[in-house]
Wavefront OBJ file of the C-alpha trace (Angstrom):
o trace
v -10.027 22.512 -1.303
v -7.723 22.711 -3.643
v -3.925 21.877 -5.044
v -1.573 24.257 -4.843
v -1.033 25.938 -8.527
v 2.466 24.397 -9.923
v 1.962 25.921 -13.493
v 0.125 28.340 -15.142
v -3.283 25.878 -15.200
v -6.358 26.481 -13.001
v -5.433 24.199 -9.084
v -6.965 20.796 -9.623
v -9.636 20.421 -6.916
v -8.512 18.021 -4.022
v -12.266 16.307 -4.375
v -11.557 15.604 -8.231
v -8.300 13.712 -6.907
v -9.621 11.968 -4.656
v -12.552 10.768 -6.880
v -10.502 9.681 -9.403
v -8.003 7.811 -7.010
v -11.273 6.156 -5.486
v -13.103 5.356 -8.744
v -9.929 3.492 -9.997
v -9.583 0.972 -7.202
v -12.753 0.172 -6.553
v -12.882 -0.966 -10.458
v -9.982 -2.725 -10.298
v -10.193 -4.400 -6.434
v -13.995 -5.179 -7.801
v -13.115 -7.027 -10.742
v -9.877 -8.467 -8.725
v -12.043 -9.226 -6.096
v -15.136 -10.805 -8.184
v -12.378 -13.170 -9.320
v -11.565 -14.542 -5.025
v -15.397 -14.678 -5.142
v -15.552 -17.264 -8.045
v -12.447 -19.045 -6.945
v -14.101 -19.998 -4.157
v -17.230 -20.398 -5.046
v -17.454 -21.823 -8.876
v -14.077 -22.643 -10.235
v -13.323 -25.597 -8.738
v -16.620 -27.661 -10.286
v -16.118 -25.177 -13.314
v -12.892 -25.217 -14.218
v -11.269 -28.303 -11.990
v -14.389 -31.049 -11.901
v -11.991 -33.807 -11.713
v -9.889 -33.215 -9.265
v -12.096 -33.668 -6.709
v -13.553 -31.159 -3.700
v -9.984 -30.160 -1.937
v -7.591 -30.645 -4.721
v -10.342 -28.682 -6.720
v -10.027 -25.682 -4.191
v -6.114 -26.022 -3.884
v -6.316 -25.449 -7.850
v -8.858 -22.380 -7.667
v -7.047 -20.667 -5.208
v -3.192 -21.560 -7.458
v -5.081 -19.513 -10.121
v -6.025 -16.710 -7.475
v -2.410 -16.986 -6.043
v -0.712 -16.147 -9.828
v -1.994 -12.930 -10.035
v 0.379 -11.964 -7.036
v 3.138 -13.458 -8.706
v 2.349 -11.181 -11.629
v 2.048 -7.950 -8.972
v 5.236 -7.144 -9.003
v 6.073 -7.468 -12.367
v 3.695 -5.055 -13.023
v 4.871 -3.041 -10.348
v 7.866 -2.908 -12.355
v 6.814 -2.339 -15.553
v 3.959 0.464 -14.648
v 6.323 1.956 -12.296
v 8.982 2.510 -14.872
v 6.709 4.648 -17.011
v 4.584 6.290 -13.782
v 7.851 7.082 -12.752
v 9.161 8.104 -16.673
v 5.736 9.273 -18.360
v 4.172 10.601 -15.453
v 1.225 9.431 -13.041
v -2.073 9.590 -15.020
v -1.187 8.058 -18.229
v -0.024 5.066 -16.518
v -3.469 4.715 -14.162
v -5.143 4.721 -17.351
v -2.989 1.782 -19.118
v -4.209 -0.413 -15.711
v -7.341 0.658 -15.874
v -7.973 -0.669 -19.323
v -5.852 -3.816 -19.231
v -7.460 -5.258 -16.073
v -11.105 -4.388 -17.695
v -10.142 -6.548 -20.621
v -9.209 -9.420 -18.465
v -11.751 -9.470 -16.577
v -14.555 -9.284 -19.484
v -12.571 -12.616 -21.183
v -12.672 -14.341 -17.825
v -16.456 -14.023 -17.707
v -16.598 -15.317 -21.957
v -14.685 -18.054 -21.002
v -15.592 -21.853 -21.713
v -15.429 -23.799 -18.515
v -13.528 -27.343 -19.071
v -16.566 -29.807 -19.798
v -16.785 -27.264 -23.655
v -12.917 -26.738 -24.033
v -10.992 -29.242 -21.890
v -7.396 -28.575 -20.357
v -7.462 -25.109 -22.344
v -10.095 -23.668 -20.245
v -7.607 -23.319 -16.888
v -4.723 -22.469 -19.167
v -6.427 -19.883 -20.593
v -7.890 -18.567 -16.636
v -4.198 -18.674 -15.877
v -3.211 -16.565 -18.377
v -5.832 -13.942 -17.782
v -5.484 -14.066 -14.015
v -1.949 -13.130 -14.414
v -3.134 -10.105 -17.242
v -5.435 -8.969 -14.023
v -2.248 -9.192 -11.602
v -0.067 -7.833 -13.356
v -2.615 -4.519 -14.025
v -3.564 -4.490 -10.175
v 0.619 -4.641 -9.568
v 1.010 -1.049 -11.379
v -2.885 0.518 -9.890
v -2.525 0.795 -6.130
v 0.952 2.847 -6.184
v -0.088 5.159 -8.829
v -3.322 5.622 -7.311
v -2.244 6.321 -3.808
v 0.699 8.707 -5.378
v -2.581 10.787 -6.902
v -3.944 11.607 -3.682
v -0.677 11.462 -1.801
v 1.295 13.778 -4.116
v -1.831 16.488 -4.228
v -2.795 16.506 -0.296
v -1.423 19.148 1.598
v 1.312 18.560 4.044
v -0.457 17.552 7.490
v -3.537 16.149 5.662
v -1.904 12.989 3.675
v -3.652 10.689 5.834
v -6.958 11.588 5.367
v -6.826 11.998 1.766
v -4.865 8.740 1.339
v -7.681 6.504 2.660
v -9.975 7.395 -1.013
v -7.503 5.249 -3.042
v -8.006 2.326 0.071
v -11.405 3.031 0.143
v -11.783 1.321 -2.789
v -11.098 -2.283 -1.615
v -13.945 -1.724 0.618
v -16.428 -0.589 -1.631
v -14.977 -3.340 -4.070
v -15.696 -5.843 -1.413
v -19.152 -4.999 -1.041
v -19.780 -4.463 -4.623
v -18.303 -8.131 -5.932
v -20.430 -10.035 -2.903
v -23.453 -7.801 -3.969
v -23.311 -8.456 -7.740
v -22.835 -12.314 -6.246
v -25.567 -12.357 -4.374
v -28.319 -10.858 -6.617
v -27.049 -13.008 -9.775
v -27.734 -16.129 -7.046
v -31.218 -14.778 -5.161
v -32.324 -14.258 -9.667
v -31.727 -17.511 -10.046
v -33.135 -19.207 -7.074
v -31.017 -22.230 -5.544
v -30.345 -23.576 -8.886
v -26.716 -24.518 -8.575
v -26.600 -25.517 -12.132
v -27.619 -22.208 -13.560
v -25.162 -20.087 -11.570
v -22.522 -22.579 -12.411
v -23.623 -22.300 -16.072
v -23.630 -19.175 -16.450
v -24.694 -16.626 -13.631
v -21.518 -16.004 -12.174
v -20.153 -14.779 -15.746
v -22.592 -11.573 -15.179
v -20.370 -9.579 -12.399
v -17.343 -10.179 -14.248
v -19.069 -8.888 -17.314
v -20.707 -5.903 -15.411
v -17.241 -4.601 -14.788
v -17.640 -2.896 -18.469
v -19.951 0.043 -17.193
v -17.657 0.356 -14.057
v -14.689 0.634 -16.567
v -16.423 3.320 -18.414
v -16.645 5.238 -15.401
v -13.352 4.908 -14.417
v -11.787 6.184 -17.700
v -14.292 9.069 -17.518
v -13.071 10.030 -14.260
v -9.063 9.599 -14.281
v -9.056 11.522 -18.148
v -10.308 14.840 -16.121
v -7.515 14.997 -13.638
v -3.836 16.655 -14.066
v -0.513 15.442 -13.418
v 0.320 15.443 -9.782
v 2.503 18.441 -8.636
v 5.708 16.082 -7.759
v 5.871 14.288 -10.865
v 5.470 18.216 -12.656
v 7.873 19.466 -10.269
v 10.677 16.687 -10.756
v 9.718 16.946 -14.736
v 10.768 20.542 -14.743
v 14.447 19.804 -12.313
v 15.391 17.668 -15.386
v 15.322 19.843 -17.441
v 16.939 22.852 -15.292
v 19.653 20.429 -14.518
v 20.983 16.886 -15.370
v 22.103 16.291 -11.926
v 18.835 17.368 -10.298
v 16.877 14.316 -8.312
v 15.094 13.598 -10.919
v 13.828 10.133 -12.617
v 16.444 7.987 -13.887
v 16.420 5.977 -16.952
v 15.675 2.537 -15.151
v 13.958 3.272 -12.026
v 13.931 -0.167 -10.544
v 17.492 0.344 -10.499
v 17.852 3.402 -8.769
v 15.172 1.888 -5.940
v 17.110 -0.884 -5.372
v 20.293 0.706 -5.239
v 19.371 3.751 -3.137
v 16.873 2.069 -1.099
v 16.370 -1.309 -1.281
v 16.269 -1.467 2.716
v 12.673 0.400 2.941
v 11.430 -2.327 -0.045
v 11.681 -4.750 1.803
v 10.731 -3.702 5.209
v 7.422 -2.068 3.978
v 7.063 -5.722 1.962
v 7.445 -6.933 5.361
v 5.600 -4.632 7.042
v 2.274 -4.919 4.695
v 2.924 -9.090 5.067
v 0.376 -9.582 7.618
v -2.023 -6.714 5.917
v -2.758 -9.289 2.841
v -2.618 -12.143 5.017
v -5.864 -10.897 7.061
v -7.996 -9.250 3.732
v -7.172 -12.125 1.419
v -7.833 -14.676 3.798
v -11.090 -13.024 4.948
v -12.388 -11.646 1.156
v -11.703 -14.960 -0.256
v -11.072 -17.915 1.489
v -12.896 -17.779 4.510
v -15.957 -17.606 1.848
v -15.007 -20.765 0.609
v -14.508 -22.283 4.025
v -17.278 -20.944 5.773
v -19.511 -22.742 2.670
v -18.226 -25.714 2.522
v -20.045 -29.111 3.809
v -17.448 -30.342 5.884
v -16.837 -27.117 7.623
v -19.467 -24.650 8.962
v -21.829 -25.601 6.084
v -23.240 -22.128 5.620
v -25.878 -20.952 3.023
v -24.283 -19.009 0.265
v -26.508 -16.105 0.126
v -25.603 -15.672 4.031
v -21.997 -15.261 3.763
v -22.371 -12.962 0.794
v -24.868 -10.736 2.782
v -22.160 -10.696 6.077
v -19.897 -10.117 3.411
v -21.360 -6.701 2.669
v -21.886 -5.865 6.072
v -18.263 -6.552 6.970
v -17.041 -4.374 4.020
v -19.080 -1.210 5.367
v -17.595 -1.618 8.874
v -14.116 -2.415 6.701
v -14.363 0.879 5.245
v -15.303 3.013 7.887
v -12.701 1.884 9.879
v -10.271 2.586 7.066
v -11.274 6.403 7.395
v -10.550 5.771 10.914
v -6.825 5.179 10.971
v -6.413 7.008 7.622
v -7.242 10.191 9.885
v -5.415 9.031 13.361
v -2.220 8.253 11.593
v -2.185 12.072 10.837
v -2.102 12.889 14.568
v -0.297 9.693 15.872
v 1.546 8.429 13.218
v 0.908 6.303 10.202
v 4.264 3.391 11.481
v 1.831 3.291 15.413
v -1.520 2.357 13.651
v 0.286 -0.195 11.572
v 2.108 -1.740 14.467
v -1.089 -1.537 16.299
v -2.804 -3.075 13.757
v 0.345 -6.399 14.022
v -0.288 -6.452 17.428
v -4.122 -7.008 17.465
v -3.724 -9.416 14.383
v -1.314 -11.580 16.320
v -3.705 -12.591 19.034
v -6.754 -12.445 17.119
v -5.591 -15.038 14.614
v -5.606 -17.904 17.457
v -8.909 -16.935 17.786
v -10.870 -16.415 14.385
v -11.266 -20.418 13.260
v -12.234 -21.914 16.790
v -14.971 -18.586 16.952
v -16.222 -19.606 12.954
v -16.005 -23.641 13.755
v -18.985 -22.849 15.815
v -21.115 -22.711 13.008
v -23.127 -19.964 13.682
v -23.686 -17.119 11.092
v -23.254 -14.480 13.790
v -19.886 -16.165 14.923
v -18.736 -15.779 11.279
v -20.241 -12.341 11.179
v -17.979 -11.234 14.207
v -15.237 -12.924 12.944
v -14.832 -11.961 9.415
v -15.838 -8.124 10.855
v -13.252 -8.307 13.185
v -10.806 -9.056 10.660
v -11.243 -6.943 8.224
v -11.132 -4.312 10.670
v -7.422 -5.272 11.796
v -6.853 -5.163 8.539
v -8.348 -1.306 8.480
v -6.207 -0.581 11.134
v -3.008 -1.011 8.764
v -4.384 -0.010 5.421
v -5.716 3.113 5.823
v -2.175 4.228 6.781
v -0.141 2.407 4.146
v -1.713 4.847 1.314
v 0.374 7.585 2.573
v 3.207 6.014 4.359
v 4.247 3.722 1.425
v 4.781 6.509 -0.839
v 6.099 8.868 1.982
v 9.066 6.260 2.542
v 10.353 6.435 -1.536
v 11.957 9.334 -3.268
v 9.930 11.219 -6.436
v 12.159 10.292 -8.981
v 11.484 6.520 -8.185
v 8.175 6.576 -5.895
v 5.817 4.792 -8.254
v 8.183 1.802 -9.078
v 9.877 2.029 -4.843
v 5.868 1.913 -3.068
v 4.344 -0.153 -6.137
v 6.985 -3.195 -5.173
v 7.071 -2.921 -1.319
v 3.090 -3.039 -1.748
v 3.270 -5.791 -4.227
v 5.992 -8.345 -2.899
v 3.352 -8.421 0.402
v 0.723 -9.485 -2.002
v 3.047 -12.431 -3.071
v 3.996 -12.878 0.727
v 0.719 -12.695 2.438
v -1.686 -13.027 -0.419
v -0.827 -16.030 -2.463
v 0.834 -18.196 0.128
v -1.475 -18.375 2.782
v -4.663 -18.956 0.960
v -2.835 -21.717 -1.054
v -1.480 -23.447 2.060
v -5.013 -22.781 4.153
v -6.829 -25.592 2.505
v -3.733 -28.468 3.566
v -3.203 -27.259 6.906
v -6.675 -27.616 7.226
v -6.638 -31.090 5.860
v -3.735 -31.955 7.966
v -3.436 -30.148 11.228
v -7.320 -28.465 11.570
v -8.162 -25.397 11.291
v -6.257 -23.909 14.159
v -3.170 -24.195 11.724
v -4.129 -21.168 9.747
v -4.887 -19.198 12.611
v -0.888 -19.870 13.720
v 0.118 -18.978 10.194
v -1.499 -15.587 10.261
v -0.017 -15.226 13.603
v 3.044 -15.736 12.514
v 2.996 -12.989 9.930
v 1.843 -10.263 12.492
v 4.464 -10.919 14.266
v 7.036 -10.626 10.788
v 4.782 -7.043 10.155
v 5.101 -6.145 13.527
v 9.080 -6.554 13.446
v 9.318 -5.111 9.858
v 7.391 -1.875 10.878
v 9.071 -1.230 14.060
v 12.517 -0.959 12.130
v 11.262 1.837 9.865
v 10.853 5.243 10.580
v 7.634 7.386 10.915
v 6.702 9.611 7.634
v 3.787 11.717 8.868
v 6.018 15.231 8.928
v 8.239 14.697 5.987
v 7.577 16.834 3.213
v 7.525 15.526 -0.309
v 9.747 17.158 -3.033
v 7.043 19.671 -4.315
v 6.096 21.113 -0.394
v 9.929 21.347 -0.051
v 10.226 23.025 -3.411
v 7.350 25.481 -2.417
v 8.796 26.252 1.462
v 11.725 26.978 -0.165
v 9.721 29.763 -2.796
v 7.932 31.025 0.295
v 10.917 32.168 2.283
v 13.197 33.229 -0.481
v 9.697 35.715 -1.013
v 10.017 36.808 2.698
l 1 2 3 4 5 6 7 8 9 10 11 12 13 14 15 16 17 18 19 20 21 22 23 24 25 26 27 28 29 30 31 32 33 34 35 36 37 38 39 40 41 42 43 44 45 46 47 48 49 50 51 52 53 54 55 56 57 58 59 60 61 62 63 64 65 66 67 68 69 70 71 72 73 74 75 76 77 78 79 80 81 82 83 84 85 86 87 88 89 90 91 92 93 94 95 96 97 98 99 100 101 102 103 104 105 106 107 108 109 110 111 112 113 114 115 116 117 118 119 120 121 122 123 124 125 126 127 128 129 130 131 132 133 134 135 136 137 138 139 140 141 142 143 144 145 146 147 148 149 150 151 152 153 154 155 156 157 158 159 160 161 162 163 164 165 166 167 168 169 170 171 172 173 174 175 176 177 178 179 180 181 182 183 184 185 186 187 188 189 190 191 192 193 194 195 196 197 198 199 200 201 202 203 204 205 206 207 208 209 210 211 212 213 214 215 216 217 218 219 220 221 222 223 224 225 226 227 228 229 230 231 232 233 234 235 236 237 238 239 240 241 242 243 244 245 246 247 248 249 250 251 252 253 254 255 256 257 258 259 260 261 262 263 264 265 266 267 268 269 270 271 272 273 274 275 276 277 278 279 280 281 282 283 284 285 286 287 288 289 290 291 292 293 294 295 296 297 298 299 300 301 302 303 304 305 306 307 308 309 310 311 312 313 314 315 316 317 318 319 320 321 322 323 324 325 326 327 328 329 330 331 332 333 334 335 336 337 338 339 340 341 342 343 344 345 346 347 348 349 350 351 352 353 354 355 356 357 358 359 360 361 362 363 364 365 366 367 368 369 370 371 372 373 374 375 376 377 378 379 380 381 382 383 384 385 386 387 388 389 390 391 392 393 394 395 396 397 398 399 400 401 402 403 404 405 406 407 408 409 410 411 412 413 414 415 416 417 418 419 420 421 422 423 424 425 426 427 428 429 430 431 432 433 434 435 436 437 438 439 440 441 442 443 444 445 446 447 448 449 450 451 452 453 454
C-alpha cells in the first residue's frame, strides 16, 4: 500500500511508515526501558550503597520517576517544532538526544569512583532521556496516523506501540545474556556488565537514523504547510502551539491524561518494578535470569495482543477497548500481588502476562485515538502532553510509592493503588468521544477534491 500523492513526489509506501514509526520506539522504549531494568536491578548497590536495601530502591526508582517529570517538557518543546518544522525533523532530534544519554549512562562512574556526583550526574541524564522520550511517542504515532488511510488508523497505529514490546523483550534479553556471560558473579555485572546494553543502544541508533532519514513529511503536516500560505486565517499552526492546545482544547488534555493514567500504571509497574520485587529476598526471592526470561515471554504475548486491539478498535471503537481495558485492570489489580506472593515462577509468569496484556488492551488503541482527538495545526504538542502528563501520573508515582506501601501496608496496597487508577481511566475515557470515523484534515481536504471532480 501506499499514501495518497499530496505533491508532485512518488506516494511514500505505507510499509516504509510504518517501519520507521516502529524502528524509532523500539530504540528509544529499549534504551528507556534498559534504564527500569538497571533501576531495579543495579542502581541501588551502584549508585545508592549507603542507603541501605529499601531506601536504596526508593532512590533508584526517584531517578526512574524524573524522566516523567521531564516528559512533558519535552512534549512541549518537540511539539512546538513537530508542530512548526514539521514531523520528521523533529523524530530525528529525539532520536539522537536519547542515544546520547543513554551511551553516558552506561560510561558512568558508579559512587564508590566519583562519590555524590555519580547520582547527580544519573539524574541529569535520566531527565536528557525523558525529556527525548516526551517529544518520540506523539511524533511517531502522528507518522503512521497521519499516512494510514481513513478506516485503517488502527491497524497501522499499533507499529509505533509495537515498539514498547519489542523494547521490552530486547532490554530483558540484552540483560539476561550480559548475566548468563558472566555466570552468577554479582560483582562483575555490578562492575561492569550491565553498562553493555546501555552501550549496545549505539548500533540500534544507527538503525534508527537510517530508517526515519528515508521517509517524507506526513500528508497533514504538508497539507496544513500549504493552507498557510494560501491564507493567514487558514487552520494552520500557530506561533506557540502549546497555547493554542490549551486554549482550544485543554478539556481533551486532560481527559486523555486521565484516560492513559491507568495504561502507565500497569506497564511501568510490570516492566520495572515488579522485576525488582519479584527478586528481592524478602519477597518472592526469584532467580534473576528467571524473571528476565518471563520477561521476554510476557513481551511477545504483550505485543501480539497490541495488534489485537490496534485492529478491533477499527471495527468497535478505539474509546470501548480502552474502557475495556479500565475495567479488566480494576479487578485484576486486587489480584496480581496475592497471585506473585506465592512464590512460584509460573504465578509470576501469569501475572506479569496478564498485565501487560491489560495494558495491550488500551495501548494499541491510544496510537490512533490520541492524535485523532487534537487538531493538525497543534496535534504533535495536544497528543504528545495528554500522553505524557499519564507518564507523570501513572508512571512515576506509583512505582515510587510501591516500595512504602509495601513496607507499610503489604503488598495488597499497590494492588488498591492500581485499582484506583482504572477506575480514574475508566471515568476519564467514558467522558470523551469515539474518533474511529473522523477524518483528519488531509482525508477532508482530499473528499472535498474528489467531489468538486464529480
Amino acid at each position: 500500500m501506499t499514501t495518497p500523492a499530496t505533491t508532485g513526489k512518488p506516494p511514500v509506501p505505507l510499509r516504509r511508515v510504518a517501519m520507521a514509526s516502529c524502528a524509532g520506539t523500539t530504540i528509544e522504549f529499549y534504551d528507556f526501558f534498559i534504564y527500569g531494568t538497571a533501576a531495579a536491578l543495579v542502581f541501588p548497590k551502584v549508585f545508592f550503597p549507603a542507603l541501605g536495601s529499601t531506601a536504596g530502591i526508593v532512590a533508584s526508582f526517584a531517578t526512574f520517576a524524573v524522566a516523567f517529570v521531564a516528559r512533558p517538557v519535552g512534549a512541549v518543546l518537540f511539539g512546538h517544532y513537530g508542530d512548526r518544522i514539521g514531523r520528521k525533523r523533529t523524530l530525528i532530534s529525539t532520536l539522537l538526544l536519547m542515544g546520547i544519554a543513554t551511551v553516558l549512562i552506561g560510561l558512568l562512574p558508579g559512587a564508590d569512583t566519583i562519590g555524590v556526583a555519580a547520582p547527580i550526574i544519573l539524574v541529569a541524564l535520566r531527565f536528557a532521556q525523558g525529556f527525548a522520550v516526551g517529544g518520540e511517542w506523539a511524533g511517531a504515532t502522528l507518522l503512521t496516523a497521519e499516512y494510514a488511510p481513513q478506516g485503517k488508523r488502527g491497524l497501522y497505529g499499533v507499529f509505533p506501540q509495537l515498539g514498547a514490546a519489542i523494547a521490552f523483550a530486547l532490554s530483558s534479553g540484552t540483560f539476561l545474556a550480559t548475566g548468563l556471560i558472566m555466570g552468577d558473579t554479582d560483582e562483575a555485572f555490578l562492575a561492569y556488565g550491565w553498562r553493555i546494553p546501555f552501550l549496545l543502544s549505539i548500533v540500534l541508533i544507527g538503525v534508527g537514523l537510517y530508517v526515519r532519514l528515508s521517509i517524507e513529511e506526513t500528508p497533514a503536516f504538508t497539507a496544513a504547510q500549504a493552507a498557510a500560505a494560501r491564507s493567514p486565517q487558514a487552520d494552520t499552526p500557530r506561533k506557540l502551539p502549546f497555547l493554542d492546545v490549551v486554549r482550544s482544547q485543554p478539556r481533551e488534555v486532560l481527559l486523555s491524561a486521565g484516560a492513559l493514567t491507568m495504561l502507565f500504571a500497569f506497564f511501568y509497574m510490570g516492566t520495572a518494578y515488579l522485576t525488582s520485587y519479584a527478586t528481592n529476598p524478602d519477597g518472592p526471592g526469584l532467580a534473576r535470569p528467571v524473571v528476565l526470561s518471563i520477561g521476554i515471554g510476557a513481551a511477545v504475548v504483550f505485543g501480539l495482543a497490541t495488534v489485537a486491539a490496534g485492529v478491533l478498535s477499527d471495527r468497535f471503537g478505539r474509546r470501548n477497548l480502552i474502557m475495556t481495558s479500565c475495567a479488566l485492570g480494576i479487578v485484576w489489580a486486587l489480584v496480581l500481588f496475592p497471585l506473585i506472593d506465592t512464590g512460584s515462577p509460573w504465578a509470576f509468569g501469569l501475572g506479569l502476562t496478564v498485565t501487560m496484556v491489560i495494558f495491550a488492551i488500551s495501548y494499541g488503541p491510544a496510537g490512533s485515538f490520541l492524535p485523532e482527538l487534537f487538531s493538525a495545526r497543534h496535534r504533535y504538542t495536544g497528543a504528545g502532553l495528554g500522553y505524557n502528563l499519564a507518564g507523570v501520573l501513572g508512571g512515576a508515582i506509583p512505582p515510587l510509592l510501591a516500595p512504602g506501601l509495601t513496607a507499610s501496608f503489604g503488598s495488597i496496597a499497590i494492588g488498591v493503588m492500581l485499582s484506583v487508577t482504572g477506575v480514574l481511566s475508566l471515568v476519564c475515557t467514558y467522558a470523551l468521544a469515539e474518533t474511529r470515523h473522523r477524518r483528519l484534515e488531509h482525508e477532508q481536504v482530499a473528499g472535498a477534491s474528489e467531489t468538486a471532480s464529480v
